[in-house]
MDAnalysis code that builds the backbone (N, CA, C; Angstrom):
import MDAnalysis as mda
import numpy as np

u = mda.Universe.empty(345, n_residues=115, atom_resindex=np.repeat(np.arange(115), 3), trajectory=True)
u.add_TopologyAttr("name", ["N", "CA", "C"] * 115)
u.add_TopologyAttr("resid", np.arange(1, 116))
u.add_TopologyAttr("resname", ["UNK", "UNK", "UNK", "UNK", "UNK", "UNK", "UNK", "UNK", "UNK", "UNK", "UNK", "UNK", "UNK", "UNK", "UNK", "UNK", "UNK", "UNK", "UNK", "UNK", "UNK", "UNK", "UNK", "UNK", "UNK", "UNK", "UNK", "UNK", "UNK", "UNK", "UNK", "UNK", "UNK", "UNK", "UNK", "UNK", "UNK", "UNK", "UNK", "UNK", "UNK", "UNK", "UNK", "UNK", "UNK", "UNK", "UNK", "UNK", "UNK", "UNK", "UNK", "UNK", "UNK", "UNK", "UNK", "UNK", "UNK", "UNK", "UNK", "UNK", "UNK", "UNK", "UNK", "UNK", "UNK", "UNK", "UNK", "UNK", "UNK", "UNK", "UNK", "UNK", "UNK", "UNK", "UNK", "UNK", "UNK", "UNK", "UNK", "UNK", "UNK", "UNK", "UNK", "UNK", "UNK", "UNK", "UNK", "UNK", "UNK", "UNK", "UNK", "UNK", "UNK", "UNK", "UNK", "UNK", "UNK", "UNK", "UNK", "UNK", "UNK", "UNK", "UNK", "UNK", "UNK", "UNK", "UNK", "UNK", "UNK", "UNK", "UNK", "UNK", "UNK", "UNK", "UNK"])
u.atoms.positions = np.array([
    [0.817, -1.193, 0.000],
    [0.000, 0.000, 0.000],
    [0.863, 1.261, 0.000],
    [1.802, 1.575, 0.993],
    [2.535, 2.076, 0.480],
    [3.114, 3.114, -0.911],
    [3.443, 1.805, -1.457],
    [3.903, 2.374, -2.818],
    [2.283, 3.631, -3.461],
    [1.092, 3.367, -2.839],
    [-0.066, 4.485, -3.497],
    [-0.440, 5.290, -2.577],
    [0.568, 5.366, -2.032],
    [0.700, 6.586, -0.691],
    [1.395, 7.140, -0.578],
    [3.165, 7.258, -1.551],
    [3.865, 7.709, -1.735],
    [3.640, 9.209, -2.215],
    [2.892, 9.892, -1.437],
    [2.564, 11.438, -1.825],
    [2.750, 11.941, -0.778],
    [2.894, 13.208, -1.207],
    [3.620, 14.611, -0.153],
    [1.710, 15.236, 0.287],
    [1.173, 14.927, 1.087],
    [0.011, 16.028, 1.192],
    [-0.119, 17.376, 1.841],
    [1.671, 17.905, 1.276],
    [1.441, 19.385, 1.466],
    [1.045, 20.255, 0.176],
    [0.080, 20.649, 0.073],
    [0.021, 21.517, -1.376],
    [1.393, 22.466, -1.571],
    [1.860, 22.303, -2.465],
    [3.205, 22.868, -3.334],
    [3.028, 23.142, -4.360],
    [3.379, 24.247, -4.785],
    [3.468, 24.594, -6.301],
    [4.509, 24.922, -6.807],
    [4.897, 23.803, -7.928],
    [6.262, 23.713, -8.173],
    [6.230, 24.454, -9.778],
    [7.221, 24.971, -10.324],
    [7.396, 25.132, -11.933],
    [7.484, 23.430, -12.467],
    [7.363, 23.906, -13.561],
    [7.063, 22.854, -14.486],
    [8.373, 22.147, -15.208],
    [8.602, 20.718, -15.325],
    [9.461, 20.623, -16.029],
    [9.758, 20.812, -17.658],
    [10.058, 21.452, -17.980],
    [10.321, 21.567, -19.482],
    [11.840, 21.121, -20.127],
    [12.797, 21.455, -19.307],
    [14.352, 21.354, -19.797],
    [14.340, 20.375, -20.583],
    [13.953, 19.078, -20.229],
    [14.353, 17.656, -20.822],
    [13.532, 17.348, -22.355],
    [12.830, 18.781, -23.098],
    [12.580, 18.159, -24.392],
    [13.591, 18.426, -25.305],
    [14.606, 19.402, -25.116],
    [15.459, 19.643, -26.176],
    [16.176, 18.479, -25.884],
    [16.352, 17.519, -24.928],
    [17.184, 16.624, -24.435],
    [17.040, 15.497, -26.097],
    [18.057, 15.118, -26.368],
    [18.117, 13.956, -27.575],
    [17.345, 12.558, -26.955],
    [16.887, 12.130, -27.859],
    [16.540, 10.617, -27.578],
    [17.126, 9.652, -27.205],
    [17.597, 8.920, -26.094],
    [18.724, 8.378, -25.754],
    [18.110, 6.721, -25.656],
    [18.813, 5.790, -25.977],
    [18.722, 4.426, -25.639],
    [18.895, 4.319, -24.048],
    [18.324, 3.595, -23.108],
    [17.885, 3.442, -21.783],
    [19.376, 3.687, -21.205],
    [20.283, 3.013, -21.296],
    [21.256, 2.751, -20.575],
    [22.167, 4.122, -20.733],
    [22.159, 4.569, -21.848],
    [22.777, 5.953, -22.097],
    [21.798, 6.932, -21.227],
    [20.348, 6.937, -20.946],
    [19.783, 7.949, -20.473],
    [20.022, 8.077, -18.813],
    [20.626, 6.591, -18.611],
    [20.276, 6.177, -17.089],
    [21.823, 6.326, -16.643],
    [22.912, 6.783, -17.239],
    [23.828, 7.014, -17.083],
    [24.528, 7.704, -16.157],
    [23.843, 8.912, -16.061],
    [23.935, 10.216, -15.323],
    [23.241, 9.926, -14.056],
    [22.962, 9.184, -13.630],
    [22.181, 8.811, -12.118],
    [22.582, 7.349, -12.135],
    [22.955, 6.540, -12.795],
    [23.375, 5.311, -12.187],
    [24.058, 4.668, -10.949],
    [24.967, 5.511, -10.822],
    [25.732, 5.286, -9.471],
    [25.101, 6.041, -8.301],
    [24.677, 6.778, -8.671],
    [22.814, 7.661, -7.198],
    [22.314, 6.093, -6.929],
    [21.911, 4.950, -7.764],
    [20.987, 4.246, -7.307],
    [21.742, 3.024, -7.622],
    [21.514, 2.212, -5.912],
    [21.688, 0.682, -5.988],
    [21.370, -0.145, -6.739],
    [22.236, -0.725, -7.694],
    [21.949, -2.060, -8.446],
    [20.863, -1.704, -9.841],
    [20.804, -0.137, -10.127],
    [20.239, 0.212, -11.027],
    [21.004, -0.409, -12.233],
    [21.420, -0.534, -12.654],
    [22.246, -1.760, -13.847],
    [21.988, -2.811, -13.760],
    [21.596, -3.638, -12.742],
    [21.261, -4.912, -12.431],
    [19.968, -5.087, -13.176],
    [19.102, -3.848, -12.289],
    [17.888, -3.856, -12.791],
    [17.375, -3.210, -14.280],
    [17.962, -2.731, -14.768],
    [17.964, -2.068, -16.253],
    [18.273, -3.898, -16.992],
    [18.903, -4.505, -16.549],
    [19.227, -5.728, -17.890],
    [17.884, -6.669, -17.096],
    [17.632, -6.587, -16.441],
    [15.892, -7.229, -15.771],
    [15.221, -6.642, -16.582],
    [15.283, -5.278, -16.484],
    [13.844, -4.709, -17.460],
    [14.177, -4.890, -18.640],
    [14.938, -4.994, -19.250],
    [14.976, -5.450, -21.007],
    [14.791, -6.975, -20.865],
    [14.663, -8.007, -20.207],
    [14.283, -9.091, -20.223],
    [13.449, -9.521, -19.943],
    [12.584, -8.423, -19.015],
    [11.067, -9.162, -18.413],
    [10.366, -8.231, -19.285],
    [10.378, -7.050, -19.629],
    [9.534, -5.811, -20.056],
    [8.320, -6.900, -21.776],
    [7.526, -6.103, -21.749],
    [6.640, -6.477, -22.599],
    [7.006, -6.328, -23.942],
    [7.486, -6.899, -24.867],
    [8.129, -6.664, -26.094],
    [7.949, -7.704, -27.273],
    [7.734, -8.129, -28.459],
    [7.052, -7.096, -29.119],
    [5.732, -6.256, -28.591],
    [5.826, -5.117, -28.392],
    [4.717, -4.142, -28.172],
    [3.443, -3.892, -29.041],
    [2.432, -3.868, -28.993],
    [1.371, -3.215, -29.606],
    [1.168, -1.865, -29.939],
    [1.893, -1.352, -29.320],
    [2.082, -0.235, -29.137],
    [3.567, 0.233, -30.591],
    [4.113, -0.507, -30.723],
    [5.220, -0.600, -31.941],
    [6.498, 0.546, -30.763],
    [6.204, -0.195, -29.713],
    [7.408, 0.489, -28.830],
    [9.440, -0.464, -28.880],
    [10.127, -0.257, -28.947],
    [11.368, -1.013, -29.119],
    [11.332, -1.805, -27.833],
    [12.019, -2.688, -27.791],
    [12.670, -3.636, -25.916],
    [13.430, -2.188, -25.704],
    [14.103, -1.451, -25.702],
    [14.769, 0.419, -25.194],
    [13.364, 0.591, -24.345],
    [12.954, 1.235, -25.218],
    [11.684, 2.039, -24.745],
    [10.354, 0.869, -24.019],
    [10.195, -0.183, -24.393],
    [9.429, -0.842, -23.716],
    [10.312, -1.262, -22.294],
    [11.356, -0.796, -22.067],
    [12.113, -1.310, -20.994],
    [12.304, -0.183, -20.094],
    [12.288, 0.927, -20.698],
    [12.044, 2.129, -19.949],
    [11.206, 2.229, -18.722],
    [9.712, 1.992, -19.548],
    [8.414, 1.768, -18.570],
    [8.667, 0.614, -17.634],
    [8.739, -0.356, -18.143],
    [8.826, -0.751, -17.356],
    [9.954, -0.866, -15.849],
    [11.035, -0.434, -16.502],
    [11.973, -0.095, -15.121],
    [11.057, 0.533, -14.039],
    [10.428, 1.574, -14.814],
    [10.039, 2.750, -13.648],
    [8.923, 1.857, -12.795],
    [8.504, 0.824, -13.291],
    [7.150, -0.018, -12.519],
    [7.879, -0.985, -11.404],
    [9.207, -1.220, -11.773],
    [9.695, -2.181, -11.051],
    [10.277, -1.755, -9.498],
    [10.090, -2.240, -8.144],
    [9.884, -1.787, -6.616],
    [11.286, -2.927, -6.299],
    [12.777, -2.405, -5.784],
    [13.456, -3.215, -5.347],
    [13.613, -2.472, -3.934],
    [12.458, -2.057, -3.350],
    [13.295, -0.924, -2.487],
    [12.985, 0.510, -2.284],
    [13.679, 0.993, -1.199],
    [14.500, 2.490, -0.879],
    [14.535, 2.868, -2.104],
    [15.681, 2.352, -3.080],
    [16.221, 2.629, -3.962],
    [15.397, 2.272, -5.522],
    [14.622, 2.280, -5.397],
    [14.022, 2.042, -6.427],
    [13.637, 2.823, -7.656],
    [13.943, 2.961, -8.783],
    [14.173, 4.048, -9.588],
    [12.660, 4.858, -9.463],
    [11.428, 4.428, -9.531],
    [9.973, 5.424, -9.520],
    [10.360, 6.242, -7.974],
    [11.180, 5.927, -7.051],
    [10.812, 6.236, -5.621],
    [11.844, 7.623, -5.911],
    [12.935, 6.769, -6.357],
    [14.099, 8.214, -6.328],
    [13.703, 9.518, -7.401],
    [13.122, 9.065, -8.419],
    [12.660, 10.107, -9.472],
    [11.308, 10.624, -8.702],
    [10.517, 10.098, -8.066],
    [9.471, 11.187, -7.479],
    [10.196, 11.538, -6.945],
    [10.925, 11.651, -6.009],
    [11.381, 12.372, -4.715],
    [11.869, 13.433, -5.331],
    [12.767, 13.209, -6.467],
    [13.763, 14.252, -7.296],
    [12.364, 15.321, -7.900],
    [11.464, 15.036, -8.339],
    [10.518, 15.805, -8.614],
    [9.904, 16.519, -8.097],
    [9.911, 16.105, -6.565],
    [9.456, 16.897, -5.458],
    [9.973, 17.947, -5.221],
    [11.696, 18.204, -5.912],
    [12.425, 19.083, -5.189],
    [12.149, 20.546, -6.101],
    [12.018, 21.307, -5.222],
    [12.048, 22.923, -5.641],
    [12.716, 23.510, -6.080],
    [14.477, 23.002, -5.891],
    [14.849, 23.288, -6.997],
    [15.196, 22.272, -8.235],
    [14.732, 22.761, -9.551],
    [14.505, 21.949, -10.428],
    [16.004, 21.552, -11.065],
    [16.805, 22.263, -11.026],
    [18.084, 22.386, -11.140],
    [18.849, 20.481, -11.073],
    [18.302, 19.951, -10.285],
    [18.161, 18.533, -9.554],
    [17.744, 17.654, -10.499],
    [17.219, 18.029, -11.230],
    [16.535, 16.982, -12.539],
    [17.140, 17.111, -13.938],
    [18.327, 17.928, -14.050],
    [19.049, 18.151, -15.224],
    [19.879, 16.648, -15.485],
    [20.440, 15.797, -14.498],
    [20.505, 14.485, -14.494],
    [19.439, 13.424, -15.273],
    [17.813, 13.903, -15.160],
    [17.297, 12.660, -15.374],
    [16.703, 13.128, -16.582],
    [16.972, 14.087, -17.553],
    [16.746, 14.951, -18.451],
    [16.374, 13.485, -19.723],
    [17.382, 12.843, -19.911],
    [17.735, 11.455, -20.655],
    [16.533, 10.665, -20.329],
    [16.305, 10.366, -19.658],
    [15.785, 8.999, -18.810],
    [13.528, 9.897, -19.086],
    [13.832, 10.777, -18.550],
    [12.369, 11.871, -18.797],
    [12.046, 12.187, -20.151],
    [12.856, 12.378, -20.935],
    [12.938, 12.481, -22.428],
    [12.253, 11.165, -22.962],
    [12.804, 10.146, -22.616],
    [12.605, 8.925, -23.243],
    [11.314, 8.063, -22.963],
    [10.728, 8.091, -21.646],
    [10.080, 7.836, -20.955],
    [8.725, 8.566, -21.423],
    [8.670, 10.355, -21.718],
    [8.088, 11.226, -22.480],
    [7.294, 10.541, -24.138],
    [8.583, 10.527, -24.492],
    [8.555, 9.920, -25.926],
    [7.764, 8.594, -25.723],
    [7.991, 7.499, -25.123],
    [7.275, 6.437, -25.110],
    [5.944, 6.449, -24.954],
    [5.649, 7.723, -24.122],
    [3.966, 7.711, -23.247],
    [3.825, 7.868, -24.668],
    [4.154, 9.072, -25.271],
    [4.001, 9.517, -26.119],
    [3.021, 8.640, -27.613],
    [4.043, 7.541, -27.690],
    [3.888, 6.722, -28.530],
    [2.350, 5.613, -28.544],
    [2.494, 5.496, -26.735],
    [1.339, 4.893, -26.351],
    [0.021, 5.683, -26.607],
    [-0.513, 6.618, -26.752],
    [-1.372, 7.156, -26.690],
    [-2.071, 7.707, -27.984],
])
C-alpha cells in the first residue's frame, strides 16, 4: 500500500518541467547514465527490465523504450528508480533533474507513442 501513498500532502506549487525536451533521444542505458551510481543495483535492474519488459509491443514500442516503462514499474526498495525520481521531482529546486533529463525524455517519448 505504500507504494499508493507515496505522496507529499502538502500543497506545493512547483514550476514545471520543461528542460528535458530539447534533451536527444537516448537508448535506456545511455539515459540512465547520469544517475546510475545515485541508485543501488540500477544496472542490475535495467538488464531485468529489457528481459522481463513487454516486447514485441502493440504499441510498436522497441525492448529500449518498452524497458524504460517498465523499469520505472519495477519496486526493489529504498532505492528504487519510480521512488528516487518522485522524490527528485518533489524538489524545488529543479536544477536537480538536469541528471534525469535522458531517462524523462525517453520515458516522455514512449507515453508519447502509447497514446
Amino acid at each position: 500500500m505504500l507504494r499508493f501513498t507515496n505522496v507529499d500532502n502538502k500543497p506545493t506549487r512547483l514550476p514545471p518541467v520543461y528542460g528535458y525536451h530539447t534533451n536527444p533521444l537516448l537508448p535506456l542505458q545511455q539515459a540512465l547514465d547520469p544517475i546510475v551510481s545515485k541508485i543501488d543495483q540500477l544496472d542490475q535492474f535495467i538488464k531485468i527490465a529489457r528481459n522481463e519488459c513487454h516486447f514485441p509491443s502493440e504499441h510498436g514500442l522497441t525492448r529500449e523504450e518498452s524497458a524504460s516503462i517498465y523499469l520505472y514499474t519495477m519496486d526493489w526498495g529504498e532505492q528504487s528508480l519510480y521512488r528516487v525520481l518522485n522524490a527528485v521531482i518533489r524538489e524545488k529546486d529543479r536544477s536537480v533533474l538536469i541528471p534525469w533529463h535522458g531517462y524523462l525524455k525517453l520515458c516522455d517519448y514512449c507515453i508519447e507513442k502509447t497514446i
